[in-house]
Structure formats: C-alpha cells, structure tokens
N, C-alpha and C positions, 0 to 999 in steps of 0.2 A: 617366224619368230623374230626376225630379226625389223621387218616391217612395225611389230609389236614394240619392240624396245625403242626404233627413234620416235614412235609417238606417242611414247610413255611421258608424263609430265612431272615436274619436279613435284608438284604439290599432293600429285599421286603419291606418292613414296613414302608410306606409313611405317613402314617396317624393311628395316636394309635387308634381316634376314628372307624374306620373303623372292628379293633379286636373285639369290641361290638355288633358291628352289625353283623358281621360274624362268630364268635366262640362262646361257651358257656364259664363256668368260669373256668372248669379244662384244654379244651384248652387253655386257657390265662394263664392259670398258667403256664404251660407246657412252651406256647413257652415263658414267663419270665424266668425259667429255662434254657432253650435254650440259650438266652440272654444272662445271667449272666455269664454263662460256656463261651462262646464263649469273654466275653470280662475279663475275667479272662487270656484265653488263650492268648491273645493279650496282656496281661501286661506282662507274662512270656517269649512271643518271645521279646517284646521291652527290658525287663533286659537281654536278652543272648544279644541280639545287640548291646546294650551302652557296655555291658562288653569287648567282642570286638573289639572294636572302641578304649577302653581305653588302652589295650594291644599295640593295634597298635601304639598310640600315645607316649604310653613307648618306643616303640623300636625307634620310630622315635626321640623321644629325645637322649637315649642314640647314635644313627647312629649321630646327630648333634655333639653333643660332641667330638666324634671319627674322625670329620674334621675335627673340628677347632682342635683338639692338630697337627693331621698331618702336615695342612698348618702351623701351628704354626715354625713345625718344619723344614718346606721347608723355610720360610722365612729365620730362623735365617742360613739355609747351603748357599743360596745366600747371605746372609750378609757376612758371611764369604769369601766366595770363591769372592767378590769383595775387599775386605779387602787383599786379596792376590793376586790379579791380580796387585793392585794398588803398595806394595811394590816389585813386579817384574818389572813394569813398570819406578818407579824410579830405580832401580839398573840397568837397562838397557841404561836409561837418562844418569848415572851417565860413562857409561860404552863408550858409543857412544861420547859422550864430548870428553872424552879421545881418540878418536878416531880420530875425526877431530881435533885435534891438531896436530896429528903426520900424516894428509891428503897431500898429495903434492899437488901445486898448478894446476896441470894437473887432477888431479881426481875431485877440487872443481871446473873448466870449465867442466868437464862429468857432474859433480852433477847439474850447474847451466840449461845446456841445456837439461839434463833428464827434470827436474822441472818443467821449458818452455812448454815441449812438451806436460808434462802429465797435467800441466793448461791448455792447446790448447785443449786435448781434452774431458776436464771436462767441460770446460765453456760452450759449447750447453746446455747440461742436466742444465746448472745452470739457462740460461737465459732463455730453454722451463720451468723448474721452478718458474721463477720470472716471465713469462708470463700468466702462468696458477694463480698466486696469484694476478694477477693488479699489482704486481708491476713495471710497464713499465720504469722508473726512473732506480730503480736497473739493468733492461736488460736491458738499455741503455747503462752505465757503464760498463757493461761487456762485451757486440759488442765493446764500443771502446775500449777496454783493448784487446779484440781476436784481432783488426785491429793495436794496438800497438804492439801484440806479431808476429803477420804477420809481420811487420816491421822490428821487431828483430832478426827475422830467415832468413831474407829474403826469404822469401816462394812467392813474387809472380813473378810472371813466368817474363821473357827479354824479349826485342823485340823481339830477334829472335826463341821464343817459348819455348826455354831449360828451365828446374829447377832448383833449385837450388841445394846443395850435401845434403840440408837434407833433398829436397823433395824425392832424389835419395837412399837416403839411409831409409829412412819411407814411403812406397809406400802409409800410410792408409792414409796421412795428407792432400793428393791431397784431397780423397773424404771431408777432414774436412773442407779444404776451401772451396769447395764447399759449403755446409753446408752454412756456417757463411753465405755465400752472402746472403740468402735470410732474414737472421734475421732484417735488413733493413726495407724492407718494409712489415714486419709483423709487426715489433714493430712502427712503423706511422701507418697503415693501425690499430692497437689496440688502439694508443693512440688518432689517432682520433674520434673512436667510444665509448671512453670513455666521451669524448668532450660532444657529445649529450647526454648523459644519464642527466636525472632533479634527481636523487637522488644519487646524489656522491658530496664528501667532498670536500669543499675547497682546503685541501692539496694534494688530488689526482685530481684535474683539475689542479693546478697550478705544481705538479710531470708532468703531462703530456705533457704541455706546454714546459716545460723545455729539456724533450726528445726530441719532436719535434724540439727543436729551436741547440741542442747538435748535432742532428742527419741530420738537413738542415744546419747548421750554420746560421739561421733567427736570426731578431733583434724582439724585446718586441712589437714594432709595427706590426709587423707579426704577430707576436704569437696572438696578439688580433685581428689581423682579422683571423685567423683560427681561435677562439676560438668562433668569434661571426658569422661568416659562418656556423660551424658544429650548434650552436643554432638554425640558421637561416633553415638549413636544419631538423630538428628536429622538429622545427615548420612546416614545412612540410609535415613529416612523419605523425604529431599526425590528422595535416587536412586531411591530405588523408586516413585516414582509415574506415574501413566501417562499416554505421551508423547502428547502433539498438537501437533503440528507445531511455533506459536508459542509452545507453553508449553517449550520448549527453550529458549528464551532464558532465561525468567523461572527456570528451574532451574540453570538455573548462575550466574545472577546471583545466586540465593539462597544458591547452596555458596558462592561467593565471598565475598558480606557474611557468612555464617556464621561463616567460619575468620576474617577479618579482626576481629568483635563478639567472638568468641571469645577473640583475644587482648588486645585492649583491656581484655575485661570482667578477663581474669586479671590483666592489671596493675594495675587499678583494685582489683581484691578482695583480693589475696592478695601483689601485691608490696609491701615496705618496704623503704627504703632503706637500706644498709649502717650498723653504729651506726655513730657519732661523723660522719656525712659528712651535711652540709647537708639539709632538706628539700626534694625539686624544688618550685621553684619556678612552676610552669606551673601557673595557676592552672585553665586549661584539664582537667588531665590529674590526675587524683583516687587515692590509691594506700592499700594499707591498710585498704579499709572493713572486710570481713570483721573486721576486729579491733577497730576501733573502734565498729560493731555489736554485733558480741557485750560488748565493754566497757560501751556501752552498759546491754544488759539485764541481765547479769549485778553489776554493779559495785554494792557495799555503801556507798559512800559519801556526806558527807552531801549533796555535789553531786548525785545521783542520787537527790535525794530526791523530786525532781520527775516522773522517769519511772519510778517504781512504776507497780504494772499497774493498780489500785485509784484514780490517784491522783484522775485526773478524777469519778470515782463518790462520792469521799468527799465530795468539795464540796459535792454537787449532794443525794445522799439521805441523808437522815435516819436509818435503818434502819441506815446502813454505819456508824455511830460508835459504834454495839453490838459491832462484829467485834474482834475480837482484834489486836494488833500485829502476828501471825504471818502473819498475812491480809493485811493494809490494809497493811502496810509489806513483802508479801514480793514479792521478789524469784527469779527463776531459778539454780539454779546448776549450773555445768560438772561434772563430777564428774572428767574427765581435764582434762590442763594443757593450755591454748592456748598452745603457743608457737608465735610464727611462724614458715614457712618456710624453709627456709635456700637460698639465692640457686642454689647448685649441685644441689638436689635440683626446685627450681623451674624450670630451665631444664633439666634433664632430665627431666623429666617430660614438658614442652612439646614437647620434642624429640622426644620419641621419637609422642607424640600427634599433632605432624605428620608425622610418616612414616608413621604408619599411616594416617591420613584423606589423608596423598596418595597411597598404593597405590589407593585405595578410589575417591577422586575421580577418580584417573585410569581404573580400569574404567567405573565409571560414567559419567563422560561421553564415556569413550570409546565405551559403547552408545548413549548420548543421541544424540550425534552422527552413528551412524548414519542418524537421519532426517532428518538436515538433506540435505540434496538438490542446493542449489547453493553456489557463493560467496560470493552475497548475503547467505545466509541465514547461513553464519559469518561474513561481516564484520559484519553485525548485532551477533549474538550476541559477537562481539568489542569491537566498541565499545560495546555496553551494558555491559562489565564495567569497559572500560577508563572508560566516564566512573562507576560507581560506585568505582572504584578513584581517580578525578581529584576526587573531593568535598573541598571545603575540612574536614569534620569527617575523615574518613583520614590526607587526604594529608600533612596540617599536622605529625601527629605521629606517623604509621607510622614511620620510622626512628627516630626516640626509643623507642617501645616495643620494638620488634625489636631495637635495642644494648642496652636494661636488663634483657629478659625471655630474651633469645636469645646477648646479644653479637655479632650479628652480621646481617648484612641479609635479610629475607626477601623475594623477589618471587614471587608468588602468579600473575604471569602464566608468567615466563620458568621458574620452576622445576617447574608445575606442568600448566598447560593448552597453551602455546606450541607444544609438540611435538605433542598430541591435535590440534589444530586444524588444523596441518600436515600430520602423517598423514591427515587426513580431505581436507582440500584436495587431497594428493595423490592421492589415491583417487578422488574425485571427477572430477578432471583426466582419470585414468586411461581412467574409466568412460567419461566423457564423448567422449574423441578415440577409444575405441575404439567408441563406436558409430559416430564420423563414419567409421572407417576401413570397420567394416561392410557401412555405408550405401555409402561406397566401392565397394566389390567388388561388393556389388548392382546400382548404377547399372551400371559397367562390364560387368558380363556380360549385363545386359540389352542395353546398348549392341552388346556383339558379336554377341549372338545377334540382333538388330536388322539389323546389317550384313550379316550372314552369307544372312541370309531376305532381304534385298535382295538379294543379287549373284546369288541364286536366282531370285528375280524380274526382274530386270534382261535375264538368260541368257532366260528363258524368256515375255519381252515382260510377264509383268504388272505391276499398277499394284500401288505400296507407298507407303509416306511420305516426304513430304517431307526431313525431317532427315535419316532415311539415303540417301536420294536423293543429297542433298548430300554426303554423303561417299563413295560410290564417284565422282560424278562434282561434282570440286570447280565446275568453271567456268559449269555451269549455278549456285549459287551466286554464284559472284565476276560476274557479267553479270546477273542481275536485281538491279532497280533494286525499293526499300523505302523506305518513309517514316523509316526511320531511320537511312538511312546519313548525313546530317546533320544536327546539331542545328540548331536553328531561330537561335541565337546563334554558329554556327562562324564567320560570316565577320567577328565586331568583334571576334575575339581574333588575335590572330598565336600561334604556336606555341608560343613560349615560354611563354606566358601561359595555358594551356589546361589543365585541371584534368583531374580523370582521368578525369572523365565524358567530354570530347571525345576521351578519347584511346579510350575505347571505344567509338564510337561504331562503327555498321553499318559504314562506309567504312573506318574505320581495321582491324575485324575482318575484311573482306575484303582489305585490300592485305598482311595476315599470315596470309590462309587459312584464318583463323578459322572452321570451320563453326559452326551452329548448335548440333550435337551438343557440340562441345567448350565451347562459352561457355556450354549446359546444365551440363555437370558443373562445368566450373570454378565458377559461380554456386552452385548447388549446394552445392558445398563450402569457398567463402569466405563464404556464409550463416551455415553453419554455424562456422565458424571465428571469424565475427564476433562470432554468439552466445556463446563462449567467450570473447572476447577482454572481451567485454561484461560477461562475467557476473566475468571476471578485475579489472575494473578498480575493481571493490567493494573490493577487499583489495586495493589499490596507492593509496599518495598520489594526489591531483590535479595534474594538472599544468597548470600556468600560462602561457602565453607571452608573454613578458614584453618590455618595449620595444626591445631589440636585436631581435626576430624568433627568439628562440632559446631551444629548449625548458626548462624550467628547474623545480627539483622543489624548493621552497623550504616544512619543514614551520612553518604557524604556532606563536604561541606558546602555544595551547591543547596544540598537538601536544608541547613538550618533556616528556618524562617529571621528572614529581615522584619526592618520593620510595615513595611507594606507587604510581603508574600505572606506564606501560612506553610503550616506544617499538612503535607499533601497527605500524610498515610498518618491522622492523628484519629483516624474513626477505623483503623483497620480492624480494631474489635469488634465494629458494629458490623461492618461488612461479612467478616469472618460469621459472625451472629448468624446474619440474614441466609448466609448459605446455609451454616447446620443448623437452624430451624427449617429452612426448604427441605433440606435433605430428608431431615427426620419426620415431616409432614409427608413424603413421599413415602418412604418407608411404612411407616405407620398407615398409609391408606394401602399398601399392597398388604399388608398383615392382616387390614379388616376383611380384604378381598378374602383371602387365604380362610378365614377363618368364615365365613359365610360361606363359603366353599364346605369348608368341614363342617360346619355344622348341617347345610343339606345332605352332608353324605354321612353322618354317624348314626341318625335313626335307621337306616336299612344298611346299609353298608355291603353291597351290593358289588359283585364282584367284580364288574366292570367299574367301579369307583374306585376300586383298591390302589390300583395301578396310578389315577390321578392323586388320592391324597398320600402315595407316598412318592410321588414327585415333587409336591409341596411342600411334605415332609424334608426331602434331600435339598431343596431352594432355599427354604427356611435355615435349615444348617449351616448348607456352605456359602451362603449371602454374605456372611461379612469376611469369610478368606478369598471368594475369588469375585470381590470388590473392593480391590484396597481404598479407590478412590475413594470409596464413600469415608472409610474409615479419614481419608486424607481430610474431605470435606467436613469432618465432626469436629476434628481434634483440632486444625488448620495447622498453625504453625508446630502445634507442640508435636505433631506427626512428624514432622520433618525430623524434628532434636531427637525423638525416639528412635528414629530410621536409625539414624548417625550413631547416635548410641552404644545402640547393640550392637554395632562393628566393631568395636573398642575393648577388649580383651578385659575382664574382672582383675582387680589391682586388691584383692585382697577383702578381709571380712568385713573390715572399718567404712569401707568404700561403699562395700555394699548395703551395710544396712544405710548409712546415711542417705543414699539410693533411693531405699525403700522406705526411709520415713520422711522425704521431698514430701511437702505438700500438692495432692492431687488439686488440678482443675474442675473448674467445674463443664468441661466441654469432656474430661476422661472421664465424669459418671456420665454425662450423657450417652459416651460411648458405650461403659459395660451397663447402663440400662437397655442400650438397644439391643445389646447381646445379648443379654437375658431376658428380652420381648420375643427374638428370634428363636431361641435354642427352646423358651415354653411354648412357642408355636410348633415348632418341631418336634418339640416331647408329645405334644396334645394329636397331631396326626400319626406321630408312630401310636398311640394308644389308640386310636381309632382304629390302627391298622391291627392289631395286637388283639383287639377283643373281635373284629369282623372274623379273622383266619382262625379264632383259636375255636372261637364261635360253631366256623362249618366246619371244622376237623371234629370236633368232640362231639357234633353232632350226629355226626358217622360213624364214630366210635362209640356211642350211647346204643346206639339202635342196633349193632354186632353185638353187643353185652348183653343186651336186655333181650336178645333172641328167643322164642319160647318153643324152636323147631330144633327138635333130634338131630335134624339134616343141618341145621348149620354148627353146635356144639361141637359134631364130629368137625365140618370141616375147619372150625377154626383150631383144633387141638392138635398139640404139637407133639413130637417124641419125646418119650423118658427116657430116664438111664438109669442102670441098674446097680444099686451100690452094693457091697459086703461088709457086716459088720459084725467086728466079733469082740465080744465076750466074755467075763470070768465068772462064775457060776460059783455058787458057795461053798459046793462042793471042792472048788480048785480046776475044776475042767473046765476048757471051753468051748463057748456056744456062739454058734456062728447062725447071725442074720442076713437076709436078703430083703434089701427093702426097693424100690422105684421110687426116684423125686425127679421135680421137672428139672429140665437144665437150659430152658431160655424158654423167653415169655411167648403170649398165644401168639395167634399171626395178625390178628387185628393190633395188638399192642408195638407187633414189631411193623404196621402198614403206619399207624398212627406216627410212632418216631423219624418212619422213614419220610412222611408225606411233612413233616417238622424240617425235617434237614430239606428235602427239597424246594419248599417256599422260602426258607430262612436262607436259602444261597440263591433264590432266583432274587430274590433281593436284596443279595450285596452284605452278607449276613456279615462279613468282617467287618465293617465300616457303620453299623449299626450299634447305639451308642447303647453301653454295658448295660446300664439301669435301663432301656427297654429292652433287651433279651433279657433279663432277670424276672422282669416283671411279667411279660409272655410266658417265658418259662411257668413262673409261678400263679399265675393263670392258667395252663393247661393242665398244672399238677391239682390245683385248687377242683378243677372241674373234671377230672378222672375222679378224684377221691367224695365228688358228691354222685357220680355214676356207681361208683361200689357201693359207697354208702347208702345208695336209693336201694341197690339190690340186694345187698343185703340183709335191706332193714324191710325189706319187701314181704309178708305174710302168704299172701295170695301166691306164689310163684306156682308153675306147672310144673318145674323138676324142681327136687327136691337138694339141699346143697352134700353134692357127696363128694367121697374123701379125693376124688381126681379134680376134680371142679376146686375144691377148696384150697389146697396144694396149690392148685396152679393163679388162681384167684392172689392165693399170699405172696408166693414170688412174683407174679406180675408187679403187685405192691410195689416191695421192694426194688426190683428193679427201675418201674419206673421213680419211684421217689429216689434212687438213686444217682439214676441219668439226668430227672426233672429238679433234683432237688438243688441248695447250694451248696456251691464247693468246700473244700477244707480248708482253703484260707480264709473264706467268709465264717467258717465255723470258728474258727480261730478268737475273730473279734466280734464275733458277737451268738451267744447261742440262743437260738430261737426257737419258741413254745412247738413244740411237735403239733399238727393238729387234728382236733378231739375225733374227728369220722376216721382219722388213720389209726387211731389206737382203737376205735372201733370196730374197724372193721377187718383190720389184723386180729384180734380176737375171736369174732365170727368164725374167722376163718381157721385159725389156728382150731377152736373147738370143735369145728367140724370135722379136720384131720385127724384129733386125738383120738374124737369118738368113735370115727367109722375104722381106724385102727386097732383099737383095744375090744370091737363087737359090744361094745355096752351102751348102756345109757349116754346122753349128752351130759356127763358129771368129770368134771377137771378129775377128780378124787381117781378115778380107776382108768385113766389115764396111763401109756407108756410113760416115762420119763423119757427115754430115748432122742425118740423121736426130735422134742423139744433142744 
C-alpha cells in the first residue's frame, strides 16, 4: 500500500475523498508531502520563467531604442541631401535662362519640334492613365490635343500614300499614330458604360456626356438621348439577370433607384431654368452641369486660362516652354452649337422614356415575381423599395424634380409596381386556398371511404379504427372518459372568462358531438388557414390594442407617405378581398363536394352511407366554430374589433342598440351567407339521414302490423288490466262494472320507440339540431298513421277487426301520437290541423270497440256510452 501511494501521481487525484477510502493516514501524509514538494517545484520553474521573459523584454527595449536614433538619423541625411538637390536645381535654372538667351532662333524651332514630338509620345501613357482613373473628360482632351499635334506635324499620310519628312526622319511615330486611332472608340465605348452605371456622380455622367458630344461633335439633345438609352439599356441588363430567390428584392430595388437617379441626374445635367426667372435656389439640387462642363472645357477666355489641358505640366516641366501657343494654350472645341434644351422637348423626351421603361418594368417584374412564393416575400420586397423610396436624399426633393422636369407628379410605386404586386398577391392567394380546397376533398374522401369500410366492418363484426368507429357509433365516443375532456385550469375560470382553448376542450367537443374525425379536418383546415392568415399579415399594418380594449390600426409617422414614398397598406382592402374570396371559393368547392356526395347517397340511402352523410352532416355544422380562422379570413379586420368587443362588458340599453344599428359590412353578409350555405348543407344531409332511418324502422314496423298470422298477433299482444266501474242505476242502487283496457302499447310499437331512441343517441341525439328531430319525429308519426290507416281502410283483411285488436290499435294511437307528436310549448304557439287518417282511423277503431262491446250491430246509436 504504501509502495502504491508514493507512485501515485498528482494528476491522478480526482477526488480527495477517494485518499480515505483507499490509503491509511501515513500514506496520506506521504503523498501531502509529495504534493507540496511538487508544487513548490512549480513556483521555482515559473520564477526562472518570468525572469526570462523579462531579460528579453530588456533587450527588446533597448533594440527599439537603437531604431528609432538610426532612422532618426536616415531622415535628417534625406532632409539634407534634398536641401541640396534643390539649390543645384536653381543654379542650373539660373544657368539654362542665360542660355536661351544667347539660343539662335534655329535651335528654338529644334527645341519647339523636339517638344511636339516628345508630347506625341507621352500622351498615350497619359490618356491609358486617365482612362484607368474614370477620367474619360481628361482623355478626351488629350486624343484631341494628339489629333491637333497630328495636325501640326503634318504626320498624316497624302493621297498618294507618302509621309511626311518627320514621319521619314522618326520611323517610331508611324507606330504612334497608329496607336492614337483607336483611343476613339475606347474612350465612347468607356464613356458609355459609364452612362449605365446607378452609382456614379453627377459630375462624372455629365464629364461623360461631354466626351461624347467633343468626340461626335453631338448637340445636348443627343447627348440626352444617349444618356437615357444607355439607362434604358441598363434597365435591361438588371431585368435579365438571373433570379435567385432573395436577389428579387435587390432587382427591383435596383429598377427602382435607377428610374428615380435617372431623373435627378437629368435635372441636374440637362435642365436650366426658364430665361429671366430666378435661379433655384436649393442649394441641395444642382441643374445645368452638362453646360457648365462643356463651358468649362471648351471656353476661350481669359478666365479659363487656368483649365487649359497643358496647364498643370507647364509649371512643372521644363521641356513644355518649348511647345507652341497652339499647344500649351489649346483648348477643345464644339464644332455644332450647344444650345440648351428647350423645357417642352425635355419633358417629352422624359415622357415618353418613362412609358417605355414602364412597359418593360412592368414585364419584367411581372416575371421576377413569379418566384416570389409567398406574402412575406412581397411585403419584403415592398418595403425595401418603399424605405429607398423614404430616404431623406429622394424624398426631400422628388416632387420638385417631377413639377420642373415633368409638371406634374410621378409615383413610381402607385403608377408602376402597385398593381404587379397585387396581381401576384392575388395569385398567390389563389394558389394557395386552392391547394387547402385540394387537400379538402382528399382528406374528405378519405374520410368516406373510411367510414364506408367501417359500416362494412361493423355489419360483419370485424375490428377497424377508432375514429371511424366513432362516427358510425357516436355514444361509444360521447361515454369514454380522456385525459382531455378537462383542462387542468377549467375550474378557476367561470364561463364567461374562458378562452377558446376551454371552449374546445374534449368535454365541450363531446356535449356538441364533436367526433374525433371532424375536429381532425376542421384542425386540418384552420392550420392551414392560419398559415395564410399568417403569411397575410406581412402585407397588412400592425395592429395595436390600445387602452379602451379596442382594436385600432393607427399608421406611425414613419408610415405617412412623403412625397417620393407611398402609403404601403393603401390596397389592404384588396388584399383582404383576395383572401376571403380564396376562402369562400374553398369553401364553396368543399360544399359542392359534400353535396355530390349526398346526392349519390339519398337515392338508396344505404346503410353503410348513413354513417358518411352524417359526418358530413356534423362537418358542415361545426365548420365555422371549430375554424375561427376562416371566420378570421372573411371578416379580416372587422374580426379582430369583434373579438375585442365582446370582452367589454354591456354599458347599458342606449349602447346597445346603437350596437346594433352600426352599419354591417359587406365581408359580415358574406359571412352569415356562408353560414347559411353551411348550416342548409347540414340540414339537407340530416334529412337524408331522417327519411333513410325512419324509412327502415317503419318498414319493420309495417310488416308486424300488417301480419295475417294467428301466431304473430298473439305474440305481439300485450297484458290488460282489469278496471271496476261502478254505477247508479235508476233505481238508486249500484251497479258495479268489470271491464279490461290496454295499459301500454303492443311490443312491435314499444320495439319501434325503442329502436328510435337507440339510433337517435348512437348519433349524438343531443347535439342534433331541434327542427331535425321534429321533422324525424313527424315523419315517423306521419308514416305509422299511413300504416293504420292502410289497415284499417283494408277490405280484404283475413282477421276480422275485434274489440281486443281495436282497443289496442286506438291506444297505440294515442300513445304514440303522444310520444311522436309536439310538445305543449309548441302547442302553445301554434296549433296545428290534427291529421285527416288520425281522426280516421281513431274512429275505425273506436267503432269497433263500441260494437263488439254492446253485442250489436256496427251502429254508434246502441252503443255503451261508458265506455267512450
């Protein structure tokens, strides 16, 4: 053990309690000592370390030290040594002076065409220089100054192909003119590709301009239709490139800033203000350049003696004092007249340049837009233009440009993209409710054919699923008990207080008959509906609710339209539109489904159908409560205000009716129209369902009545009961009767009632809407009383009608018209005609009792009274 502990290692040592349990106390000491030594030794290597480290740091200081005096003293031997170039440089000025004084006039024509020759072959290197910087202007000026030095040398070649004696005598300057030719159409081929660019400065489109127009001899009207071509192609370029998803934005933001730079830069280049009317004053807002540019380089005077093209090279080299005046003092000139603009040909021009770049923008991003996909992705794309449309450099002075260049307003959203975005929206909307409607009709015929393969199963004892289980036979449903028929929080709210989560809860869906199948679809389909609504509420203001409790759509003051942005949610009606039309187009194609449905199943009505048309039946109902969204989707905003509403406690009568005489929308009739497409689809399959059941009951019940067998009469007859009735005789004494009357109906009438209760709770008989159990009811009452009245009215019969038969015949009557008939609050408000086969065949019956009681004839006349 002890072997164990000294070659235990510090780094072993995970757990001190672990030393206890595995060493004794002088082990543990041991390896403390171990410990201590080892981290002793570990202080003593970190001090030789730092010590070290600090040595280094000494020398690296003093090494710092040791450069800076060096360079110190490199600086001050260049200071010197330019200090000495500089008074050799003047004593040589001073020397060369004196030189050309005493120069013959034949050395200063060497010097002037030395001069010439050696500018000839600088100036390439100058103008691939000003070409590589943008500056196109400057290498304009210098091709024409190479084409005035050409001129001066006479360097270009005679008709009859000879040179001249100084091409003859400078073999290299052949290759230089060369050269020069193509500087031409490099510097337009540059200047026009500068044209298109959307981030370049005023003074470099209107430098270019100028090139161009120096280098065609064009006039300012030229120059602006190059200027709004190269745009116009530009606009081109940005539509034709290809789309990936997010770069949809960035392309229409680019069309956007384009047209908008486009017009600035033309007010900025090309407009001047009317003569004799003030200069705008906005110092912002710059107008004219193209003239004052070209004034600029072209201008002879002596103000302009500073922006000769020469002028800075003359300063500087020595060599250039040789050059000729023609040279060193020349200038560019126009060879056609600049005059400017005139105001009516300027604003037509513009004109007609945006109608053709909005034909074109509108294609084009009418195709862009195709890839956008959702709402998001246009409200995006919407607000990224509207905030470059919202910049303080636009906004400030877009309507002043658009009244001097236009006279009149341009909006670049409402005239040009507004509609593109809306058609797309729509379309999108379209797409969209037409797959939920799709998905629709899938889910549902699955659903049928679900049901249908249950009632097969059901018929023939095998096992199927649950959910459709639940819909042939509601009450196995409505009777099991689930961990979700109450939320864990239902009992600290009271009713009123209870969100919509308690109201669908498992408990609330069964005391409405809710199966599982239907709160699948409905779920289902207000998912998806939310999805929509979700993806809707990208492209709709925010709404707020605000300290009354009530909805309110208040836009900020970022939101007011300037005068270059736009009001971003001024189509939210249409949008809103576009949805509850999708919606209601959805709707409306799951109803026709529904109703194609019912109409193959109401000719036979077949009992494995039952089970489907009244699922359809329960879908159709409870579709607009357990899909608020849609309801969200119809109404839009006014859903919300309603929401809020109803939370707000009633403030009295006054309140209320002004309430109720608010002017309806016309999106809340489209609502209680859907609801009443709905609730008459749902009345039409419970009627289907109502004449199929009531159909085979009383068909059952016809063929037990109409029996013509001894052996079944007995066994459908029930016990009597035997009354005593007594009597006063005229005598004064009394006479005491025994008579027998039935005391509950046959057993077919009480199989008939009971087989009534039994269908009318396997499906959900509570939740089943009043006026169809009324109308069932009085359909089965309607069709018992044309079964008596067949047999009664029956001639031919094998038994003959006696007084037990008939007795029992008239209370069945009554009883069932009792049970079948309407209640005493319906009798209340309204009494209605008894009918004609019941007063019939109550009669029948009653005369049959009298007769075979009294032993006489079928005559009322010798009749008991009693009895009656």
């Amino acid at each position: 053990m002890a072997q164990d502990a000294l070659s235990l290692r510090v780094s072993e040592i995970s757990d001190p309690a672990l030393l206890f349990e595995c060493y004794n106390t002088e082990d543990i000491r041991g390896i403390e000592r171990k410990v201590r030594g080892e981290i002793e030794q570990k202080r003593e290597e970190l001090r030789q370390m730092v010590g070290e480290r600090y040595r280094d740091l000494i020398d690296a200081a003093d090494t710092i030290g040791e450069m800076k005096q060096c360079s110190e003293s490199v600086v001050q031997s260049i200071q010197d040594m330019q200090q000495y170039c500089h008074r050799l440089k003047q004593g040589r000025a001073s020397v060369a002076s004196c030189r050309v004084e005493s120069q013959t006039p034949w050395q200063l024509k060497f010097y002037t065409m030395a001069s010439q020759i050696k500018l000839l072959l600088e100036i390439p290197e100058r103008i691939w220089s000003a070409m590589e910087a943008s500056h196109y202007l400057r290498a304009t000026q210098l091709y024409l100054m190479c084409c005035h030095l050409h001129h001066l040398l006479q360097l270009e070649a005679t008709a009859a192909g000879l040179y001249s004696s100084v091409l003859v005598r400078f073999p290299i300057l052949i290759r230089q003119v060369a050269t020069t030719e193509h500087f031409r159409a490099a510097i337009l081929l540059d200047s026009r590709a500068l044209l298109r660019g959307r981030a370049v400065s005023d003074q470099a489109i209107a430098e270019a301009l100028v090139s161009i127009m120096l280098l065609e001899d064009s006039s300012p009207r030229q120059a602006l239709a190059d200027f709004l071509l190269a745009r116009k192609s530009s606009i081109h370029q940005l539509l034709n490139q290809p789309q990936h998803g997010a770069g949809i934005k960035s392309q229409v933001c680019s069309l956007v800033e384009l047209l908008v730079t486009t017009l600035f830069q033309a007010y900025a280049i090309f407009y001047l203000p009317p003569e004799g009317s003030p200069r705008p004053g906005d110092e912002a807002l710059s107008c004219g350049m193209l003239f004052s540019v070209l004034d600029n380089v072209t201008s002879t005077s002596p103000a302009a003696k500073d922006r000769r093209v020469l002028q800075e090279d003359v300063s500087t080299g020595s060599w250039l004092k040789y050059l000729p005046a023609s040279i060193s003092e020349f200038q560019p000139v126009l060879r056609t007249l600049a005059q400017p603009i005139q105001r009516e040909h300027l604003q037509d021009t513009l004109q007609q340049w945006i109608d053709t770049c909005k034909e074109d923008i509108c294609h084009g991003v009418g195709s862009l837009l195709v890839y956008v996909k959702s709402l998001k992705g246009l409200a995006a794309i919407r607000d990224a233009v509207w905030d470059l449309l919202s910049a303080d450099s636009i906004s400030q002075h877009w309507s002043t440009v658009c009244q001097r260049l236009l006279e009149h307003p341009l909006t670049v959203w409402e005239d040009i993209l507004q509609q593109l975005f809306l058609q797309r929206l729509q379309v999108i909307t379209k797409e969209e409710t037409e797959a939920i409607s799709v998905l629709s009709i899938q889910l549902l015929t699955s659903a049928v054919r679900d049901l249908q393969t249950q009632s097969v199963h059901s018929s023939s004892g095998a096992h199927s699923s649950h959910g459709a289980q639940y819909e042939v036979d509601v009450s196995s449903f409505l009777w099991l008990e689930s961990p979700g028929d109450l939320l864990n929080d239902a009992g600290w709210f009271s009713v009123s207080q209870r969100g919509q989560q308690q109201h669908r809860s498992g408990l609330a869906m069964k005391t409405q008959a809710l199966t599982p199948c239907v709160q699948n679809f409905c779920s289902s389909i207000d998912a998806k509906l939310k999805a929509r609504l979700d993806d809707l509420q990208h492209y709709l203001p925010s709404q707020d609710v605000g300290s009354d409790s009530t909805l309110a759509t208040v836009p900020s003051s970022a939101d007011q339209p300037s005068s270059s942005s736009f009001n971003r949610f001024i189509d939210s009606a249409a949008v809103e539109a576009a949805l509850r039309d999708g919606c209601l187009a959805c709707v409306h194609h799951i109803l026709s489904f529904i109703r194609s449905q019912l109409a193959a199943a109401s000719p036979d009505s077949r009992p494995t159908c039952l089970s489907s048309v009244l699922f359809m039946a329960r879908l159709s109902q409870s579709m607009g409560k357990l899909c608020p969204n849609l309801k969200h989707c119809i109404l839009g905003k006014q859903c919300g205000f309603d929401s809020t509403a109803k939370g707000t406690p009633r403030q009295g009568k006054k309140l209320g009716k002004a309430t109720g005489a608010a002017e309806v929308r016309p999106s809340q009739d489209k609502w209680e129209e859907l609801k009443e497409e709905l609730l008459g689809c749902s009345m039409e399959a419970y009627r289907i369902w109502s004449a199929a059941l009531s159909k085979g009951l009383l068909e059952k019940f016809g063929m037990v009545l109409h029996a013509e067998s001894a052996g079944t009469i007995l066994a459908t007859a029930t016990n009597w009961e035997d009354l005593e009735i007594q009597e006063e005789a005229e005598s004064g004494s009394s006479v005491t009767s025994n008579i027998r009357l039935p005391v509950q109906p046959t057993w077919f009438v009480q199989s008939l009632l009971f087989q009534l209760c039994v269908e009318i709770n396997r499906v959900g008989g509570h939740a089943l809407p009043r006026s169809t159990l009324q109308e069932f009811l009085q359909t089965c009452l309607t069709e018992v009383l044309h079964h008596y009245h067949s047999l009664t009215s029956s001639t031919d019969a094998v038994f003959p009608m006696t007084q037990n038969r008939a007795l029992q015949f008239l209370f069945d009557l009554r009883y069932l018209s009792a049970t079948l008939g309407s209640r005493l609050e319906e009798l209340k408000n309204s009494r209605p005609q008894q009918d004609p086969r019941y007063q019939f065949t109550s009669k029948i019956c009653v005369m049959g009792c009298l007769c075979t009681v009294c032993k006489h004839p079928r005559k009322l006349g010798n009749c008991n009274p009693v009895i009656l």
